[in-house]
MARVEXLUM-558548 format. One record per residue (C-alpha): residue number from 1; residue in one letter; x, y, z. Coordinates in nm, 3 decimals, padded with zeros to 5 digits, always signed. Layout:
<kegus>
(kegu NUM, A, (X, Y, Z))
...
</kegus>
This chain:
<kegus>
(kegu 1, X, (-05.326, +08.836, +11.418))
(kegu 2, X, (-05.333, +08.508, +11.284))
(kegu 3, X, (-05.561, +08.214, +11.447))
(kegu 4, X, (-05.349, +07.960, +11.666))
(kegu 5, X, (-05.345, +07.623, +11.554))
(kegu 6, X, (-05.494, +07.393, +11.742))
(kegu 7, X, (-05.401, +07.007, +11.804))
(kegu 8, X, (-05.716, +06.933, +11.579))
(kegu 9, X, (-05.638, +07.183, +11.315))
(kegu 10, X, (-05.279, +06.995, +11.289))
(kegu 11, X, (-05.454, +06.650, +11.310))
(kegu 12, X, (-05.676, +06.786, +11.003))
(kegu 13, X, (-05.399, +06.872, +10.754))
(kegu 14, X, (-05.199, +06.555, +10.851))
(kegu 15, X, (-05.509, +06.360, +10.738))
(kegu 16, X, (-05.547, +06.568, +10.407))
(kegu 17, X, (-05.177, +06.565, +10.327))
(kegu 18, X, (-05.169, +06.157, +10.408))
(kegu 19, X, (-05.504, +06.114, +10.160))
(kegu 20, X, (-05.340, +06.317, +09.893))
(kegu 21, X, (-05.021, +06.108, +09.869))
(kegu 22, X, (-05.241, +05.803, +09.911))
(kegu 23, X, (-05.382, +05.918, +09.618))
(kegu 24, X, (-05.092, +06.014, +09.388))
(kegu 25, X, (-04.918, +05.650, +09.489))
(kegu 26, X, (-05.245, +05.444, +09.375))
(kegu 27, X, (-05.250, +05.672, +09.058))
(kegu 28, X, (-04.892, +05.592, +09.038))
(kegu 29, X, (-04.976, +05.205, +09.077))
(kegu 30, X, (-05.243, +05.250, +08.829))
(kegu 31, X, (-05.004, +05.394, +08.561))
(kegu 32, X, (-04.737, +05.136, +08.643))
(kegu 33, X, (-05.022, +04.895, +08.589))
(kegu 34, X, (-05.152, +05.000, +08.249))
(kegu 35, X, (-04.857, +04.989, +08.131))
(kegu 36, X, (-04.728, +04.658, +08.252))
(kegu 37, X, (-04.919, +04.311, +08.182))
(kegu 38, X, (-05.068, +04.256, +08.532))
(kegu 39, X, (-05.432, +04.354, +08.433))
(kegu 40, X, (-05.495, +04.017, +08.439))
(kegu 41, X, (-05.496, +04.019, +08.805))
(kegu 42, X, (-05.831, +04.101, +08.962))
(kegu 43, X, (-05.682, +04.301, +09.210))
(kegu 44, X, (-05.544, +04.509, +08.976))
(kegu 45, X, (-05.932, +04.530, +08.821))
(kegu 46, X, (-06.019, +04.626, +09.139))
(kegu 47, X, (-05.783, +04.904, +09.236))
(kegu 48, X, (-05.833, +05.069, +08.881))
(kegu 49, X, (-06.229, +05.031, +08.940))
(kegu 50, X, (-06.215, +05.227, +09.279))
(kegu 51, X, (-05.975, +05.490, +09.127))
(kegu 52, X, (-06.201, +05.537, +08.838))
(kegu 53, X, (-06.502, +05.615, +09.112))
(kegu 54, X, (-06.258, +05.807, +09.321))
(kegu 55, X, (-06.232, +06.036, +09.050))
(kegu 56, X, (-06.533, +06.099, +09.005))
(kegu 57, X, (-06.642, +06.156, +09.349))
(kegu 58, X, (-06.809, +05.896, +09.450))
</kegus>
């Protein structure tokens, strides 16, 4: 029989689902970035920078 879910448990997979579309929209933003000419913003530095470290795991 399977486990009940629990509050927590459902609290849990909101949280992953919400960091995993978090991350595909600041991929997104990155490509959009690359492609465009606003790398001369240092936000834009910035939010490529913590991507790059994202990916990496750290």
């Amino acid at each position: 029989m399977p486990k009940k879910r629990t509050k927590k448990d459902c609290v849990e997979v909101r949280i992953c689902l919400y960091e995993a579309v978090n991350d595909r929209v600041k991929r997104f933003q990155a490509k959009k970035l690359m492609e465009g000419d606003d790398l001369k913003k240092p936000e834009t530095a910035e939010l490529l920078i913590e991507l790059g470290l994202k990916s990496q795991g750290l």
